[in-house]
Structure formats: C-alpha cells, structure tokens
C-alpha positions as CSV (number, residue, x, y, z in Angstrom):
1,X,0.0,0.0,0.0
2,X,2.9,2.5,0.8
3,X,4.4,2.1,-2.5
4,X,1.0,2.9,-4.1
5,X,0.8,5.8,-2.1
6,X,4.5,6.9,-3.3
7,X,3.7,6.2,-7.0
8,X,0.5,8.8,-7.0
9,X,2.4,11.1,-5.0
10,X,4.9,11.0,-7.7
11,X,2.5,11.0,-10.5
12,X,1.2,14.0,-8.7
13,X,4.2,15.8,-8.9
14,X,4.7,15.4,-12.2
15,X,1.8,16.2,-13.5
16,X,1.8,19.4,-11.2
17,X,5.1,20.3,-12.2
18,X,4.3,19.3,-16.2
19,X,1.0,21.9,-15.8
20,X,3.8,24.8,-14.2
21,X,5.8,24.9,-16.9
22,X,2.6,24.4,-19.3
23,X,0.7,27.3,-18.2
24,X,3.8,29.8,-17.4
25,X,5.7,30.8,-20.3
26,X,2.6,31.0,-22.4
27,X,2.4,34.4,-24.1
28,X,-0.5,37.0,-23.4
29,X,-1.4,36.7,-27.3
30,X,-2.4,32.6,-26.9
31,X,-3.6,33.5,-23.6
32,X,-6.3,36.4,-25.6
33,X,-7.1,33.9,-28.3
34,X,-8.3,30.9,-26.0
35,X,-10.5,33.9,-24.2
36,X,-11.9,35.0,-27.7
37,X,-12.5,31.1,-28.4
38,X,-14.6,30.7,-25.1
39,X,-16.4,33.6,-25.6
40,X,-17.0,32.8,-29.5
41,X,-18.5,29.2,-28.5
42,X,-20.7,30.3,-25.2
43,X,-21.9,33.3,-27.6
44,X,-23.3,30.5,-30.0
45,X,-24.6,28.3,-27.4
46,X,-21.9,26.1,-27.5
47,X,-19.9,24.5,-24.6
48,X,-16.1,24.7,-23.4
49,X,-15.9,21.6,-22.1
50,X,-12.0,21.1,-23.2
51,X,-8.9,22.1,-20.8
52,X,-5.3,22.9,-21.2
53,X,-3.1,19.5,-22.3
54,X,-0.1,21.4,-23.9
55,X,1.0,24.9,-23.5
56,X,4.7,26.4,-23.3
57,X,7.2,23.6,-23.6
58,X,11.4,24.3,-23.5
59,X,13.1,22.8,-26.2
60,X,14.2,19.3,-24.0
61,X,10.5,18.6,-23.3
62,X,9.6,19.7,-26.6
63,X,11.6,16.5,-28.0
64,X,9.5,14.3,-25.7
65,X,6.3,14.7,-27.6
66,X,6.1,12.5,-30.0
67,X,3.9,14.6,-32.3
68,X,5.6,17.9,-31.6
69,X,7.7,19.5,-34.7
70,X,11.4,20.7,-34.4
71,X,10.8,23.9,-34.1
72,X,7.2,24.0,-32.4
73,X,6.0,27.4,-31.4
74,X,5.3,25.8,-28.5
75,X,9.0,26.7,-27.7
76,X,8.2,30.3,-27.8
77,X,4.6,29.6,-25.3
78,X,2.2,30.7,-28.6
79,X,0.7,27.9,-29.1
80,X,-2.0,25.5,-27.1
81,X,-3.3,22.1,-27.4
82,X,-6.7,21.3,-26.0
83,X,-8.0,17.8,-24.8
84,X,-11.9,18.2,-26.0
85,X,-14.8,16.7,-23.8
86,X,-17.8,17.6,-25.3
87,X,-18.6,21.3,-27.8
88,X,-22.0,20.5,-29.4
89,X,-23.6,19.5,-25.9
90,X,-24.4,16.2,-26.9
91,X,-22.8,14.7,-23.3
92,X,-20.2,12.9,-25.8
93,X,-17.0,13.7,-28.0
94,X,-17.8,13.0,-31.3
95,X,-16.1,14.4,-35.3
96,X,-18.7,17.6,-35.0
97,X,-17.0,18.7,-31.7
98,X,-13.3,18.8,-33.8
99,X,-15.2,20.6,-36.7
100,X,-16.8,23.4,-34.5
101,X,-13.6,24.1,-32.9
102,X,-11.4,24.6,-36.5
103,X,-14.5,26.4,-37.7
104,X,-13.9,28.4,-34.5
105,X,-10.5,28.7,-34.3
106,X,-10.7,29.9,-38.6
107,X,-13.5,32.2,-37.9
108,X,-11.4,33.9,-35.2
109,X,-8.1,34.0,-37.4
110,X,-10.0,36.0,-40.0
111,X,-11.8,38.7,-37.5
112,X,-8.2,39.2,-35.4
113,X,-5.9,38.5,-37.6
114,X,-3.1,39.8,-34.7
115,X,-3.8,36.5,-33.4
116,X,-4.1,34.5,-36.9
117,X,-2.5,30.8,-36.5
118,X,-2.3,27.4,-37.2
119,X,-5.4,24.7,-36.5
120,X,-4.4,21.3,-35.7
121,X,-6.2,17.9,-35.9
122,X,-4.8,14.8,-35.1
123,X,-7.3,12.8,-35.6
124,X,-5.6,9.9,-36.3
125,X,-3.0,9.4,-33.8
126,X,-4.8,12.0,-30.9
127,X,-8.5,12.4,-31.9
128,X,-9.7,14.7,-29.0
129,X,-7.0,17.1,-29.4
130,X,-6.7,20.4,-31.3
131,X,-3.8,22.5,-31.6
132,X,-4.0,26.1,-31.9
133,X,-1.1,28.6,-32.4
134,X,-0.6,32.7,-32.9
135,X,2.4,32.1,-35.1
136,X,1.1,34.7,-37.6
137,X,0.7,32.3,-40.1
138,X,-2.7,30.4,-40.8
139,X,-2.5,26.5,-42.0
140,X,-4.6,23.8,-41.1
141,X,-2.8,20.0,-40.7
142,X,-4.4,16.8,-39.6
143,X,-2.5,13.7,-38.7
C-alpha cells in the first residue's frame, strides 16, 4: 500500500510540475485567443468543455512529444493544445466537436488576424485534441 501511495504522489508531482511549466511561459497573445474562443462558443450556445493539455514547452521537453515539430511554437509559449470533452452538448465527443472548434478557431483568425495561427487535428493518432497557435501564419494540418 505505501508504495501505491508513493507512485500517486509522484505521478502528482509530475503532473503538477508538467502543468507549471505548461501554463507559465505561455504568451499573453495565446492567452487572448483561447478567451476569444470561449467567448465565441458560449456566444453560440456552444460548450467549453475542453482544458489545457499542452502549452509552453522548453526545447528538452519539446523532443519528448512525440507529435511535436522541431521547431514548435510551443518553444516560444504561442501555441495551445486542448484535450476536448464535449462542444455541441451532446454529453459525448464526437467528429462535429473537432469541426466546431477549427471552424472556431478559422472564424477567429480571420476577424483578429493579430492573433491568426495554425489549426491542428490529429485525428488519427490524438482524436480529442486540437492544436491552436498565434504564429502569424494560418495553416490547417491533420495527422
């Protein structure tokens, strides 16, 4: 029992930790867009029923993610990925929750283009998470 105890303590920590770093080198731009996003989707009745997965990573944890690109804005804390719950309010995640959410994320890129981005899906290897950037320049990708 006192191992198990000492494992979740540890898991705990890391996790804790992993969220620190996550959440503080992200710039106030990303920070602005996920606030336009939430209000966008409660404005059209839609739910936010996603958190925070990835935010700011350093370059060493950065080439611990197996999906992440060499030179991820991530690095420079502009860009978050979002574990998704549930958008349309059907108490599920389904394909219409990912396509809300680029629809979203495009819709917002066009009206404030000082935070215009990258959208992506990875709906092959990570369906319920979407990637969202305010690299300046707008590109979908789906893996």
């Amino acid at each position: 029992m006192r191992i198990v105890v000492i494992i979740f303590g540890l898991v705990l920590l890391l996790v804790g930790g992993y969220a620190a770093i996550s959440y503080s080198g992200l710039s106030p731009r990303v920070w602005q867009k996920k606030r336009l996003l939430d209000r966008y989707l409660t404005e059209r009745g839609y739910q936010t029923h996603y958190v925070l997965l990835s935010g700011y990573r350093p370059p060493w944890l950065n080439r611990l993610m197996p999906l992440s690109a060499r030179k991820s804005v991530h690095q420079q804390g502009q860009a978050i990925d979002l574990f998704v719950f549930d958008i349309n309010g059907n108490d599920r995640f389904d394909p219409a929750d990912l396509r809300i959410l680029s629809d979203a994320l495009d819709h917002l890129d066009r009206q404030h283009p000082r935070y215009r981005g990258g959208v992506g899906l990875y709906r092959q290897s990570f369906p319920r998470m979407v990637h969202f950037d305010v690299s300046g320049r707008h590109r979908h990708w789906d893996y």
